[in-house]
N, C-alpha and C positions, 0 to 999 in steps of 0.2 A: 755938372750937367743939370738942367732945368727940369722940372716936372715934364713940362710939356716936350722939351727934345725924348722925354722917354715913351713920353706916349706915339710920339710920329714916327721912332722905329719899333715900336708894336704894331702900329699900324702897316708899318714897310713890309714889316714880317708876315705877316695875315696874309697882303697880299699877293707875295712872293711865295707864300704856302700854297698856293692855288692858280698860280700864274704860270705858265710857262716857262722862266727863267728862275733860279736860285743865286742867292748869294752867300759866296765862299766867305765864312768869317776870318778868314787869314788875310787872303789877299783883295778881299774886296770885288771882285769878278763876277758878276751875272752869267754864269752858265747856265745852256740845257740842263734838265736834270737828269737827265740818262750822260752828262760826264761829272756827277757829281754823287757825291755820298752823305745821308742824312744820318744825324745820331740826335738819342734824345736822352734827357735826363731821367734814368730808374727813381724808382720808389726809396730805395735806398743811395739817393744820392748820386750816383754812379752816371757816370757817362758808359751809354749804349748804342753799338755800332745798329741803325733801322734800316741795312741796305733794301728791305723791301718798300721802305718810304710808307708803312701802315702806322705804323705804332703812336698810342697816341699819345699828346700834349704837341709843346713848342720843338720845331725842330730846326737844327742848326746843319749847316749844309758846310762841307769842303771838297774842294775841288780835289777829283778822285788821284791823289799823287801818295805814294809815302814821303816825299820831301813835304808837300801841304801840312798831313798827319803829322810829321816829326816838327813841325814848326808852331802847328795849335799847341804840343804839347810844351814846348819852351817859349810861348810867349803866353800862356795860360789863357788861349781866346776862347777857350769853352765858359770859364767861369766869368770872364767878362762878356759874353756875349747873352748868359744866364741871369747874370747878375748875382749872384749867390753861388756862394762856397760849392763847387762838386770836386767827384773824386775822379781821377784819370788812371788807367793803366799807363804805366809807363812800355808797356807794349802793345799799346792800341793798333799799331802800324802791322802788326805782325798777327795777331786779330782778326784785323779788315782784308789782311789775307789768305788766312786760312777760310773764313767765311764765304773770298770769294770763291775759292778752288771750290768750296763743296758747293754753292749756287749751280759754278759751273756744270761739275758733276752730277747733281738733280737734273738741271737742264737736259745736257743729254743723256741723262738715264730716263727720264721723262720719255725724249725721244724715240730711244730702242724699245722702250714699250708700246709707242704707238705705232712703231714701224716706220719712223722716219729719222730715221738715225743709222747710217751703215759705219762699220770698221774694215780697214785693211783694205791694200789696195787696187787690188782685182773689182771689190765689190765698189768702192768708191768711183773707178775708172768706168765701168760699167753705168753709173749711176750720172755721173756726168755726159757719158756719152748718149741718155736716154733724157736729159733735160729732168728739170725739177730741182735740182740742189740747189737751196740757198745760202749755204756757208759750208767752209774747205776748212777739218781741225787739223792740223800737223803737230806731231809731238816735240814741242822746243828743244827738246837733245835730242831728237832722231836726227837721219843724214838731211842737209840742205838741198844735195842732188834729188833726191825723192822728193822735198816739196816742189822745186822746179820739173819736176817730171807731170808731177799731178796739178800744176799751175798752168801748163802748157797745154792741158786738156779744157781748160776752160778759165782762159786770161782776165775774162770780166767777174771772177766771184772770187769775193773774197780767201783770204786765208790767215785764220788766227794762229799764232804758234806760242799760246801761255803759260799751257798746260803739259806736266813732261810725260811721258810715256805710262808712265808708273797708272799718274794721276786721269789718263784717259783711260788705260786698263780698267782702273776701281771704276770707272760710271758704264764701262761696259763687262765689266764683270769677270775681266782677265787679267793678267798680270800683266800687260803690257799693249797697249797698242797703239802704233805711230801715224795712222791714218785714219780719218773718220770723216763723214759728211751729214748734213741735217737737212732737212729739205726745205722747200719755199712754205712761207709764213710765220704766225707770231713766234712759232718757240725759235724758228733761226736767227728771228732781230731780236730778241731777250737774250740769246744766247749772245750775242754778237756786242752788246751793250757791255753783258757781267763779264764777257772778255775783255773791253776793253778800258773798263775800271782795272778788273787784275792786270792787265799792262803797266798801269799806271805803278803799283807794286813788284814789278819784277822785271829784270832786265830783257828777255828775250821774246821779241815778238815778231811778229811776221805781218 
């Protein structure tokens, strides 16, 4: 590869850092980057998950899958897209999922503090039937009849189901809970995005 081919994708990069669209170093794909996940390379060599897309230097983007994840890590496209030797956890995949659950979890713990975040499903039902929710959480192992109950209250809003029961309990501060809603604006579409990156990690979603 030529000097110059390296400088035009430095340049690709630059502008795709600040462009609207990202490019998955796996498969080549211009995604939004709210379906995409940025890491960058540490001080120590290290490839680091920058799901908040701050952290600075060069950043390298994948298309928010654990099959994408599991595929940088068996064709080495980090250190090739670097161009220099880094280090990878061989559980980067498992990582970018825990990091998303707790994202999650901040989000609507976020919420319950500002008073737009309800649990359980009298207060949710109530909440839909007063307008304002922007996003429907369902507990991915709770019953399916209950998200269809609370879908039927309001057919045009969404409903994530990522997060298991356990995992909504912790951002609301109990030990379980299988229903929840957030209200209209930004924290509902942040929440709605870092849900739909953890889909891409986990089998059950709604």
């Amino acid at each position: 590869m030529t000097e110059a081919t390296l400088d035009d994708l430095d340049a690709i990069d630059a502008v795709e850092e600040t462009g609207p669209l990202r490019r998955c170093i796996v498969t080549g794909e211009r995604l939004p980057r709210e379906e995409m996940l940025r890491f960058v390379v540490g001080p120590d060599g290290k490839i680091v998950p920058d799901l908040a897309a701050s952290l600075p230097g060069r950043g390298f983007w994948l298309t928010a899958s654990r099959e994408v994840v599991g595929l940088a890590l068996k064709k080495r496209a980090f250190a090739r897209a670097a161009r220099r030797p880094v280090e990878v956890d061989a559980a980067l995949a498992d990582q970018v999922e825990v990091l998303l659950v707790r994202r999650c979890c901040d989000d609507i713990g976020l919420g319950r503090r500002a008073g737009a975040a309800l649990m359980g499903f009298e207060k949710v039902s109530t909440a839909l039937r007063g307008g304002g929710v922007g996003l429907l959480l369902a507990a991915s192992d709770g019953a399916a009849d209950g998200r269809r109950k609370v879908a039927a209250l309001a057919p045009d809003i969404a409903i994530v189901a990522v997060l298991t029961a356990a995992e909504l309990g912790q951002a609301f501060g109990r030990d379980h809970v299988v229903h929840a809603s957030v209200g209209r604006g930004k924290l509902a579409q942040r929440l709605r995005i870092d849900a739909s990156r953890l889909a891409g990690f986990r089998v059950a979603v709604a």
